[in-house]
PyMOL Python script that loads the backbone (N, CA, C, O; Angstrom):
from pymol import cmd

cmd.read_pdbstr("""\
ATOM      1  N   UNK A   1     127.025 105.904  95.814  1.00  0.00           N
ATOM      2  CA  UNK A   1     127.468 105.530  94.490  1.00  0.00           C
ATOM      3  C   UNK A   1     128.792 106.197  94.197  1.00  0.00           C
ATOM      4  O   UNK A   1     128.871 107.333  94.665  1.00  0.00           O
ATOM      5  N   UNK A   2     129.964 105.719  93.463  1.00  0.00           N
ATOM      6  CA  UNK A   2     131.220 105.954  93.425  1.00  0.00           C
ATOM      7  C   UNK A   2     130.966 106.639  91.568  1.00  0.00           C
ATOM      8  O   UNK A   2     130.771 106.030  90.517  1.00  0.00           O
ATOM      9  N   UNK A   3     131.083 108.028  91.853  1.00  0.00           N
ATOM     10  CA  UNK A   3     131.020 108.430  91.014  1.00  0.00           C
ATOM     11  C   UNK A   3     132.320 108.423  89.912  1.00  0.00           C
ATOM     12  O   UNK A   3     132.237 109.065  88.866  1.00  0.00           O
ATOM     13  N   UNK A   4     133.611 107.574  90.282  1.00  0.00           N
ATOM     14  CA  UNK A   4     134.381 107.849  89.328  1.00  0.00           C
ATOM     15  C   UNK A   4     135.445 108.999  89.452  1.00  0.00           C
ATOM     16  O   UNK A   4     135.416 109.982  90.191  1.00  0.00           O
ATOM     17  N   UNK A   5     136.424 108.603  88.502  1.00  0.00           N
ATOM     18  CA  UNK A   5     137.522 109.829  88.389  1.00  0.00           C
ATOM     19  C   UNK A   5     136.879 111.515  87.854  1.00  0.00           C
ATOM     20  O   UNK A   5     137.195 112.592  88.359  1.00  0.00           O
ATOM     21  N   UNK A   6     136.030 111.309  86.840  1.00  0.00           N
ATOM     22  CA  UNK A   6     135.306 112.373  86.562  1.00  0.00           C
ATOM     23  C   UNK A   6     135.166 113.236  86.961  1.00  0.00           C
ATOM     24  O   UNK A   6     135.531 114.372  86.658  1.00  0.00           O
ATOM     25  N   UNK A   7     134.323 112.642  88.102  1.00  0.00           N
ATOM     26  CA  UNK A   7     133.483 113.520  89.257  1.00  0.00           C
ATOM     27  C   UNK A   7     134.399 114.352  90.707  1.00  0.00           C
ATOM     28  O   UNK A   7     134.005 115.161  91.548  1.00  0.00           O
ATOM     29  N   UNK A   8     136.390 113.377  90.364  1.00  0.00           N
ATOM     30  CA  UNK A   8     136.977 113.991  91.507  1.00  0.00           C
ATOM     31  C   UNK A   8     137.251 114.974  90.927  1.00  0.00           C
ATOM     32  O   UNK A   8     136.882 116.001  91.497  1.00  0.00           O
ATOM     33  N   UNK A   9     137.851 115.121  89.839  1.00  0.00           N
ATOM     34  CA  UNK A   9     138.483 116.223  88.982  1.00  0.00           C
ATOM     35  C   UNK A   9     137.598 117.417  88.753  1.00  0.00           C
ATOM     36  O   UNK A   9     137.971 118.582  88.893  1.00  0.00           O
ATOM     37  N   UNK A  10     136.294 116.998  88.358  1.00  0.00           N
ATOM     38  CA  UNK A  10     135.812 118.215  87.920  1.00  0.00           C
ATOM     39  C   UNK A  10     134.710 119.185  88.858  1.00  0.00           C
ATOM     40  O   UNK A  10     134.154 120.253  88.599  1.00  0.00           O
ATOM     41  N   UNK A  11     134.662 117.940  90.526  1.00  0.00           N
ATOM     42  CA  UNK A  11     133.453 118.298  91.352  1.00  0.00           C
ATOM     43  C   UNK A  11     131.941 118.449  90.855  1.00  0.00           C
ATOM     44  O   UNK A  11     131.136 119.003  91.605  1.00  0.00           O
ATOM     45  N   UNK A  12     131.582 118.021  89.743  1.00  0.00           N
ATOM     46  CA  UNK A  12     130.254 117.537  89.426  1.00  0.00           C
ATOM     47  C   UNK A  12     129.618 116.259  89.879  1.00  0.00           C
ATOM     48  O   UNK A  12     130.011 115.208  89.374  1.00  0.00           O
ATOM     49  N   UNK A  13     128.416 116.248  91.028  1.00  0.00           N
ATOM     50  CA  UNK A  13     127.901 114.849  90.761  1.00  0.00           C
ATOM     51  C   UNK A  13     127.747 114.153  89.626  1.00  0.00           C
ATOM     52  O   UNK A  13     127.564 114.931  88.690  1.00  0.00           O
ATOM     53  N   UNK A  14     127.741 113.127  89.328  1.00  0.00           N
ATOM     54  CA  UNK A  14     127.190 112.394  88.128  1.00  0.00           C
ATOM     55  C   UNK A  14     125.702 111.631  88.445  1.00  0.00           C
ATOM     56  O   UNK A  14     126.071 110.768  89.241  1.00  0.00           O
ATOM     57  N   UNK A  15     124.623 111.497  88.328  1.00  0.00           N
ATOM     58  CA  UNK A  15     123.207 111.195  88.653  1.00  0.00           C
ATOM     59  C   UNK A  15     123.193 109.963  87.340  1.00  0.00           C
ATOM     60  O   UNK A  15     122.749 110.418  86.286  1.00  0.00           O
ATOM     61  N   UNK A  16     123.526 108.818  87.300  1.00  0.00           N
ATOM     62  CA  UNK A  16     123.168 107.798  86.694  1.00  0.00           C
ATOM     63  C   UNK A  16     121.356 107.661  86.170  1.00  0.00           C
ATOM     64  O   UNK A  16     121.146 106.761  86.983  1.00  0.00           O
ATOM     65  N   UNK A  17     120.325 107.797  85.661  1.00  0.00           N
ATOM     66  CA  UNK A  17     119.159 107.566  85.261  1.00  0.00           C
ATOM     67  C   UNK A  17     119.199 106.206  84.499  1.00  0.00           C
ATOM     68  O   UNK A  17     119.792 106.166  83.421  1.00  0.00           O
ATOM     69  N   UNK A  18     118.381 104.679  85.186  1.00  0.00           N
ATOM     70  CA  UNK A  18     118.063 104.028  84.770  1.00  0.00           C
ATOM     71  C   UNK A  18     117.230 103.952  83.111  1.00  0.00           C
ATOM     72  O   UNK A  18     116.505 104.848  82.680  1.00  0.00           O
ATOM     73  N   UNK A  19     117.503 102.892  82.510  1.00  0.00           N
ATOM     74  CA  UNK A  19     116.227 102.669  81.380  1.00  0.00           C
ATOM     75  C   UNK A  19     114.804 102.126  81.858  1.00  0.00           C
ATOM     76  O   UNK A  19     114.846 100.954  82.232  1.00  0.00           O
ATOM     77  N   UNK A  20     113.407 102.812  81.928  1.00  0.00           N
ATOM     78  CA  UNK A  20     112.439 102.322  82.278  1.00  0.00           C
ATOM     79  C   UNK A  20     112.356 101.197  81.630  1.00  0.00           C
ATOM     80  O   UNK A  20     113.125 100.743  80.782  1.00  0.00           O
ATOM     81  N   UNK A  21     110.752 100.476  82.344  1.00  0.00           N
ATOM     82  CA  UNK A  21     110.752  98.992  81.613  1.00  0.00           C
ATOM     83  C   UNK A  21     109.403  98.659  82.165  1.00  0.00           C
ATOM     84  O   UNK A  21     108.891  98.459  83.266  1.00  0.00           O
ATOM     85  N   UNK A  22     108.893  98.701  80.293  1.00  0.00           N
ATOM     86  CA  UNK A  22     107.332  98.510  80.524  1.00  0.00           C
ATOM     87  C   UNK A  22     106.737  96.850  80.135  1.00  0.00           C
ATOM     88  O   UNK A  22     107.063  96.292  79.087  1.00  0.00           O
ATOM     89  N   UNK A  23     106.021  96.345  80.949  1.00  0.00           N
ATOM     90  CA  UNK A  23     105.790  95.166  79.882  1.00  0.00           C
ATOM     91  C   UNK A  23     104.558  95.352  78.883  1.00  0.00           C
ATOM     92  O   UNK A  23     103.823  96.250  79.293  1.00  0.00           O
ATOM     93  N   UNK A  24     104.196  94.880  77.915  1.00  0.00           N
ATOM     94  CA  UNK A  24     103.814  94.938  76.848  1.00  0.00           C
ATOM     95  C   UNK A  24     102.412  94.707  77.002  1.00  0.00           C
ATOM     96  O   UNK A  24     101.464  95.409  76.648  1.00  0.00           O
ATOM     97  N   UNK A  25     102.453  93.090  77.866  1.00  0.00           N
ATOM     98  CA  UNK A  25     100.571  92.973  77.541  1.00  0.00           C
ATOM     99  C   UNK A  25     100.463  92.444  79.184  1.00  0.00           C
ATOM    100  O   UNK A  25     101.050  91.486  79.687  1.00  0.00           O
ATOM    101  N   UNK A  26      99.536  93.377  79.819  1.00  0.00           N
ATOM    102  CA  UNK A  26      99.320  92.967  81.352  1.00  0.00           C
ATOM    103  C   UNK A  26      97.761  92.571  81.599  1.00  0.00           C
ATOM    104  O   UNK A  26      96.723  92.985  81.083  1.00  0.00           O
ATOM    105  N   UNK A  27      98.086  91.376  82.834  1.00  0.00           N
ATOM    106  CA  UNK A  27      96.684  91.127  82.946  1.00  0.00           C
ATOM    107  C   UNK A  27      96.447  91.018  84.672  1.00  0.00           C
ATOM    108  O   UNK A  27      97.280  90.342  85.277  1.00  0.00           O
ATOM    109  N   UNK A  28      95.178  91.756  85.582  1.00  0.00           N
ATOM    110  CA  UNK A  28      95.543  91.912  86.381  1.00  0.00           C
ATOM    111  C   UNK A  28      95.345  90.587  87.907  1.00  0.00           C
ATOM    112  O   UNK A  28      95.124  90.862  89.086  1.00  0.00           O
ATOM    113  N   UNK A  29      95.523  89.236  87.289  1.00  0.00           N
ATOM    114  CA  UNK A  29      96.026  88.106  88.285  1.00  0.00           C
ATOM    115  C   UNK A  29      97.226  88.056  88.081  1.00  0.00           C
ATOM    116  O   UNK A  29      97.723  87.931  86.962  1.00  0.00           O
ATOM    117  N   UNK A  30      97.878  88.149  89.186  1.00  0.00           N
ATOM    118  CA  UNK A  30      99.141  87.982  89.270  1.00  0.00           C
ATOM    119  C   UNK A  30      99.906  86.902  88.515  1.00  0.00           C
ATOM    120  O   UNK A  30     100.817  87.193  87.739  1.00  0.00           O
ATOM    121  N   UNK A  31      99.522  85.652  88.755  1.00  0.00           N
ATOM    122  CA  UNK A  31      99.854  84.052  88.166  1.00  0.00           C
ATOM    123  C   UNK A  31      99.838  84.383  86.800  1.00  0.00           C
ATOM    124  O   UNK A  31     100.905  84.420  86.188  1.00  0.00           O
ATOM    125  N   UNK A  32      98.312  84.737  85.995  1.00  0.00           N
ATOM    126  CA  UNK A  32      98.505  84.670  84.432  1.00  0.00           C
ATOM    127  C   UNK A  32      99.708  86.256  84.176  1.00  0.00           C
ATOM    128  O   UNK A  32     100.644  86.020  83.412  1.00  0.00           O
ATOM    129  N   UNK A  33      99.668  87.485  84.676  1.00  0.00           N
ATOM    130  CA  UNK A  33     100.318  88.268  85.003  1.00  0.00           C
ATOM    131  C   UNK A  33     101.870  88.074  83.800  1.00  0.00           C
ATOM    132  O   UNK A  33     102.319  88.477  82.727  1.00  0.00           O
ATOM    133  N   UNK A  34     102.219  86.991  85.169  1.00  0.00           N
ATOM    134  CA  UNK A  34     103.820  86.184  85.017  1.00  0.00           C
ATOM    135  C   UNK A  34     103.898  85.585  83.327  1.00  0.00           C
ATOM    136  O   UNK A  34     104.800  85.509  82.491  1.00  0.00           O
ATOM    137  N   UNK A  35     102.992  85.359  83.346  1.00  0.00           N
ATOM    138  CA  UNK A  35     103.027  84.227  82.349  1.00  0.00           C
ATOM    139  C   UNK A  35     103.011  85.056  81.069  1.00  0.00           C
ATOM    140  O   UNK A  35     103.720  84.663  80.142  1.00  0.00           O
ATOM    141  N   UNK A  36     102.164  86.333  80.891  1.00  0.00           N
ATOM    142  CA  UNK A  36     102.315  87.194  79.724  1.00  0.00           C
ATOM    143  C   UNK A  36     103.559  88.083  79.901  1.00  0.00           C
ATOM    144  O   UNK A  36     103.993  88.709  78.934  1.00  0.00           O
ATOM    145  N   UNK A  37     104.042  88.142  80.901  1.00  0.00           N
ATOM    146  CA  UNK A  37     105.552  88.854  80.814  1.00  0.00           C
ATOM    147  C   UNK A  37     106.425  87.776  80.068  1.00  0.00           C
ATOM    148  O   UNK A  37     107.339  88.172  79.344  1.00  0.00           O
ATOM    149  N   UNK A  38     106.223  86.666  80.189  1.00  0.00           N
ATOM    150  CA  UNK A  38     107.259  85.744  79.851  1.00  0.00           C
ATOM    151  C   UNK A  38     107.211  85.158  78.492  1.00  0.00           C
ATOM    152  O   UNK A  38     108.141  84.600  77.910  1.00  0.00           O
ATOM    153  N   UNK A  39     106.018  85.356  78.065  1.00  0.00           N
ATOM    154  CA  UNK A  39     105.313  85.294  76.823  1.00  0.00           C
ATOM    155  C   UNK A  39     105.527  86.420  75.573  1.00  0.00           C
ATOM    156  O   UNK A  39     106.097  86.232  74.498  1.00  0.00           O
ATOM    157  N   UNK A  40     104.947  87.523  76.023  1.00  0.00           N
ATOM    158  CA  UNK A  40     104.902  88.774  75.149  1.00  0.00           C
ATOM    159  C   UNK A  40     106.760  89.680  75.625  1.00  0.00           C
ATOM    160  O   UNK A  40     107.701  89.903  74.862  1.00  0.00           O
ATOM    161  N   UNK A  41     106.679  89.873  76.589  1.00  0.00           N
ATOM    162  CA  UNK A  41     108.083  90.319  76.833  1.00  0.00           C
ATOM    163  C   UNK A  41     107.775  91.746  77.476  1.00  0.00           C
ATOM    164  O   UNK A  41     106.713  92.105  77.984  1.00  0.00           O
ATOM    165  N   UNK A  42     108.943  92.465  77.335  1.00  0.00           N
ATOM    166  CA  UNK A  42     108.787  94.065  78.258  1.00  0.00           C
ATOM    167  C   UNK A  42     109.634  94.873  76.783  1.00  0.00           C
ATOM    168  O   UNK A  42     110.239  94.328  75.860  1.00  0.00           O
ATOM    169  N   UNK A  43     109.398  96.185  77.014  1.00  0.00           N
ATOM    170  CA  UNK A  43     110.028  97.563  76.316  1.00  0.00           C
ATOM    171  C   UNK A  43     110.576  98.214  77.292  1.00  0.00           C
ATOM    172  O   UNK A  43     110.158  98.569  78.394  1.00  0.00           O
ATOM    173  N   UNK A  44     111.729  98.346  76.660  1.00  0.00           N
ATOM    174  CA  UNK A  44     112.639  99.447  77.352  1.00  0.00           C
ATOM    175  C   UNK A  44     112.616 100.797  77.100  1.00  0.00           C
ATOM    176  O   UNK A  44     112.411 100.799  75.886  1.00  0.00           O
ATOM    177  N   UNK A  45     112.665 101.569  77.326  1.00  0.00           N
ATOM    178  CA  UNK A  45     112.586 103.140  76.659  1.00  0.00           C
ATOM    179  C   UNK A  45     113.753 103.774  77.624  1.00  0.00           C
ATOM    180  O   UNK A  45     113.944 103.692  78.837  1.00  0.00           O
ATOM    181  N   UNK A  46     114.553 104.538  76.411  1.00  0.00           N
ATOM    182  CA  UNK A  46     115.720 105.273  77.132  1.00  0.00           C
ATOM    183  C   UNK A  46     115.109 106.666  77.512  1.00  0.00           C
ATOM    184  O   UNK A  46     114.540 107.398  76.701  1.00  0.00           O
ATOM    185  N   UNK A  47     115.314 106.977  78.978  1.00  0.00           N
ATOM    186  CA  UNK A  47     114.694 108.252  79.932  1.00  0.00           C
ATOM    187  C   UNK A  47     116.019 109.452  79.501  1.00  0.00           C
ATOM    188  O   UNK A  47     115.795 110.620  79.820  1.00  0.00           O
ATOM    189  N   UNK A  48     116.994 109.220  78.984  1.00  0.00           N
ATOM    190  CA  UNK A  48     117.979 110.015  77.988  1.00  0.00           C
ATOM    191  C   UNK A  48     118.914 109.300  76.614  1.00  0.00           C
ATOM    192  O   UNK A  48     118.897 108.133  76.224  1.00  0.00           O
ATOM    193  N   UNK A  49     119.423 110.063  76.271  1.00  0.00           N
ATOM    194  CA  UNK A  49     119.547 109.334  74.859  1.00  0.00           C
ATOM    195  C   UNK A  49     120.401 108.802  75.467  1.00  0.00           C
ATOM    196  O   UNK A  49     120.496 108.760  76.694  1.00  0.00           O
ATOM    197  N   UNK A  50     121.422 108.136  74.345  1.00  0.00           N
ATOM    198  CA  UNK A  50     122.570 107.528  74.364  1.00  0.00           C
ATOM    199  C   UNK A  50     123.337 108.749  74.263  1.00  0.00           C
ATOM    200  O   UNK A  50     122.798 109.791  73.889  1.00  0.00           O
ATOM    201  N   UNK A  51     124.760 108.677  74.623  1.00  0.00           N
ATOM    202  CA  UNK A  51     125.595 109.796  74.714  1.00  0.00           C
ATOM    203  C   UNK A  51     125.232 111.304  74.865  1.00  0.00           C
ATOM    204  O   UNK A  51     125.939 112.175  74.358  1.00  0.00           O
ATOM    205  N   UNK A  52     124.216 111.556  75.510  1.00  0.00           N
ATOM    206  CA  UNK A  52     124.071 112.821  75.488  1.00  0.00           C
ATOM    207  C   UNK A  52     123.682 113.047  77.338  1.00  0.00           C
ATOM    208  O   UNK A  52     123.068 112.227  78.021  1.00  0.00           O
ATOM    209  N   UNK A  53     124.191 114.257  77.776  1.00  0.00           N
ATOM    210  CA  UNK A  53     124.415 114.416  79.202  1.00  0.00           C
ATOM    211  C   UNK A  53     123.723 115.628  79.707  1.00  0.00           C
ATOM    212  O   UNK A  53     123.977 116.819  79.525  1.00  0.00           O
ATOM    213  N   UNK A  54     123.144 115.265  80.127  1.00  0.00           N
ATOM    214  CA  UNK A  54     121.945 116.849  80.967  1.00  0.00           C
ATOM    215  C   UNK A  54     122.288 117.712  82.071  1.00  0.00           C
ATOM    216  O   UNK A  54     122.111 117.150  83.152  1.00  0.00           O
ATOM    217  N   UNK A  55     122.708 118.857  82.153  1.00  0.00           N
ATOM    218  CA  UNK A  55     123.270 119.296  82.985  1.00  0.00           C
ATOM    219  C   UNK A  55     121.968 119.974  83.748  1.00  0.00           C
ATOM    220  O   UNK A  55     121.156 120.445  82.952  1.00  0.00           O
ATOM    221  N   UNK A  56     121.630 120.106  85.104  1.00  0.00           N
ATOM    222  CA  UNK A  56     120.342 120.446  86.029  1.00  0.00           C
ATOM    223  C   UNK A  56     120.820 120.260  87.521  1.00  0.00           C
ATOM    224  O   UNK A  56     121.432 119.364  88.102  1.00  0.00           O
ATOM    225  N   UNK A  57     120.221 121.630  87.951  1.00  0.00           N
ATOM    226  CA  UNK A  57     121.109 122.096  88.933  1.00  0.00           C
ATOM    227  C   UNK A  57     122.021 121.455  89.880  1.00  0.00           C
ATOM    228  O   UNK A  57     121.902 120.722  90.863  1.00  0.00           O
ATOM    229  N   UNK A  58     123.251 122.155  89.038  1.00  0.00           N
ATOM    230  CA  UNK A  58     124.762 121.284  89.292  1.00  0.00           C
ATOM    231  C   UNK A  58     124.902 119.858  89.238  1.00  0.00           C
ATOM    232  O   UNK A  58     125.873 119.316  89.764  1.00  0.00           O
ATOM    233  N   UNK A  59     124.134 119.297  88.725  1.00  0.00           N
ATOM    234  CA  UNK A  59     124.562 117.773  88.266  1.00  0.00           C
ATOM    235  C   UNK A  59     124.770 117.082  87.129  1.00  0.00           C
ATOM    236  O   UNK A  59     124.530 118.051  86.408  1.00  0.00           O
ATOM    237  N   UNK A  60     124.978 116.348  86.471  1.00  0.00           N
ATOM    238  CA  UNK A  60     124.978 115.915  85.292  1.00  0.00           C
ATOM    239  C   UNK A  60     124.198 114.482  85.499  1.00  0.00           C
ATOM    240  O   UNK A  60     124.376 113.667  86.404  1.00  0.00           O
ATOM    241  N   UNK A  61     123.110 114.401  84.185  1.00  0.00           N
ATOM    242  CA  UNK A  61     122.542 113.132  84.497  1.00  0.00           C
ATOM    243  C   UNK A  61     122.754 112.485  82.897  1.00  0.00           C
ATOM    244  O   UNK A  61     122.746 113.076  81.817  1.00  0.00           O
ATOM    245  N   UNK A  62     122.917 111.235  83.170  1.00  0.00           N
ATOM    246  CA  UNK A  62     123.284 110.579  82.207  1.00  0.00           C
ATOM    247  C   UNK A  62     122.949 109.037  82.282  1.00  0.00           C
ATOM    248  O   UNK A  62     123.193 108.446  83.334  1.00  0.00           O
ATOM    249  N   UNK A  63     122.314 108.252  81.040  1.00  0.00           N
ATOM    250  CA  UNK A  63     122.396 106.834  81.272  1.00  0.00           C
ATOM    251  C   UNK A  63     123.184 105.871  81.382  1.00  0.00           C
ATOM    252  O   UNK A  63     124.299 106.138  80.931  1.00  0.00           O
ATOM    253  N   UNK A  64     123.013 104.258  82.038  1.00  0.00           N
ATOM    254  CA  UNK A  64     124.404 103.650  81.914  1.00  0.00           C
ATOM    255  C   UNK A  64     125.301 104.143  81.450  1.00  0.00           C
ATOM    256  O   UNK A  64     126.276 104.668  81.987  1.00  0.00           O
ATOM    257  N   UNK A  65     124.885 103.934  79.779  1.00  0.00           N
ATOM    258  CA  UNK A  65     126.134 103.244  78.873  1.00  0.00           C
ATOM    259  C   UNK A  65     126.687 104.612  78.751  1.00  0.00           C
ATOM    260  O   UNK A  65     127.892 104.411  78.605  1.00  0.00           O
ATOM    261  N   UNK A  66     126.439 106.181  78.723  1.00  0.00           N
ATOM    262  CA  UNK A  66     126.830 107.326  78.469  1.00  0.00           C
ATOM    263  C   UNK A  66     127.864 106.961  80.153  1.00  0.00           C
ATOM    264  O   UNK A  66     129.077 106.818  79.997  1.00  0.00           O
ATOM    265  N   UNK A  67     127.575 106.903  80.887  1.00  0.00           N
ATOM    266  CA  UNK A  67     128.411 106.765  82.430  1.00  0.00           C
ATOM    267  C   UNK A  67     129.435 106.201  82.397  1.00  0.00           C
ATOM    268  O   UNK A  67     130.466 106.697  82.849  1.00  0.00           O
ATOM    269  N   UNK A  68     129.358 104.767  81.728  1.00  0.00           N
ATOM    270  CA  UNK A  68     130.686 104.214  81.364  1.00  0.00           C
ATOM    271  C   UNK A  68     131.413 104.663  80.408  1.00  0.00           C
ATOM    272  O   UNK A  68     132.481 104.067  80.267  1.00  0.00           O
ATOM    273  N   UNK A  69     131.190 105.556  79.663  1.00  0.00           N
ATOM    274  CA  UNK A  69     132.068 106.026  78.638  1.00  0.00           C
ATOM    275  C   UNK A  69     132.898 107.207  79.685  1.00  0.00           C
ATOM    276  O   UNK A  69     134.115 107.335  79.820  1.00  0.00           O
ATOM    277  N   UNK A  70     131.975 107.863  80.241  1.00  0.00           N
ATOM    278  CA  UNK A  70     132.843 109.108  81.298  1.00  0.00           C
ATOM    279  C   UNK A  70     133.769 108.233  81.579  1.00  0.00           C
ATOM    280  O   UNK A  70     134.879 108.164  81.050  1.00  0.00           O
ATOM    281  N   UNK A  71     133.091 107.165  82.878  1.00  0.00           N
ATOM    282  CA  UNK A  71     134.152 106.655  83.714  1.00  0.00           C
ATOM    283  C   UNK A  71     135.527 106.441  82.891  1.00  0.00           C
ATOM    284  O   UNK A  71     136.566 106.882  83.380  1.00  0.00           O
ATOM    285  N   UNK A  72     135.541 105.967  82.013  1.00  0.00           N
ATOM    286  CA  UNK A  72     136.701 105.531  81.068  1.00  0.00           C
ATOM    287  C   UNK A  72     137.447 106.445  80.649  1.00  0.00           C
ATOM    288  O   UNK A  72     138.389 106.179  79.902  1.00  0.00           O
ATOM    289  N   UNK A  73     137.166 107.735  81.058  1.00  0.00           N
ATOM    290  CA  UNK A  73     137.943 108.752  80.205  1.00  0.00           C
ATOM    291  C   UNK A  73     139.392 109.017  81.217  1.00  0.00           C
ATOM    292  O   UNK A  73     139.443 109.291  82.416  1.00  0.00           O
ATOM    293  N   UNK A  74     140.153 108.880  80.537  1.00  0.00           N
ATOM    294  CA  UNK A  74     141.744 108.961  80.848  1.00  0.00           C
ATOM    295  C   UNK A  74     142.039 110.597  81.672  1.00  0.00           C
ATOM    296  O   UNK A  74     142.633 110.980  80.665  1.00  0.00           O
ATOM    297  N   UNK A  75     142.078 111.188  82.123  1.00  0.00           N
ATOM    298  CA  UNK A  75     142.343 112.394  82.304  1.00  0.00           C
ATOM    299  C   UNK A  75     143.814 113.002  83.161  1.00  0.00           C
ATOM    300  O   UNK A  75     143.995 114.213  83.294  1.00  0.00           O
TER     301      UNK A  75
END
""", "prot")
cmd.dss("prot")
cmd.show_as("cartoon", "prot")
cmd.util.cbc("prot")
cmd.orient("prot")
C-alpha cells in the first residue's frame, strides 16, 4: 500500500482500518440469506472516528476518509 507523501516525510507507517459491515437481519440458507441483505440492508460502524488518528506502536491508524485528508496535505 502506497502510503503517500506523509509517510515519506515523516517515516510513520500509515495503517488504513476499514469500516466494518454488519447486515441487519440474517437467515441461515444462503438463497433467502441474499434476499434479506437486499431487503433489510447492512450497518456500517466506524472501527475509528472520523478525523481522529491512533498512534500504536509506531504506526498511525486511521480510517478512509481521515487518510485522504493526510494524503492531501501540502507539505
Amino acid at each position: 500500500m502506497n502510503n503517500g507523501i506523509f509517510a515519506k516525510y515523516t517515516g510513520i507507517p500509515i495503517i488504513v482500518v476499514p469500516d466494518s459491515k454488519k447486515q441487519n437481519r440474517t437467515h441461515k440458507k444462503k438463497r433467502i440469506n441474499k434476499k434479506w441483505a437486499k431487503r433489510y440492508g447492512y450497518t456500517t460502524y466506524n472501527s475509528i472516528e472520523d478525523e481522529k488518528v491512533i498512534m500504536m506502536n509506531g504506526s498511525m491508524y486511521v480510517n478512509p476518509r481521515a487518510y485522504y485528508k493526510l494524503k492531501s496535505i501540502e507539505l
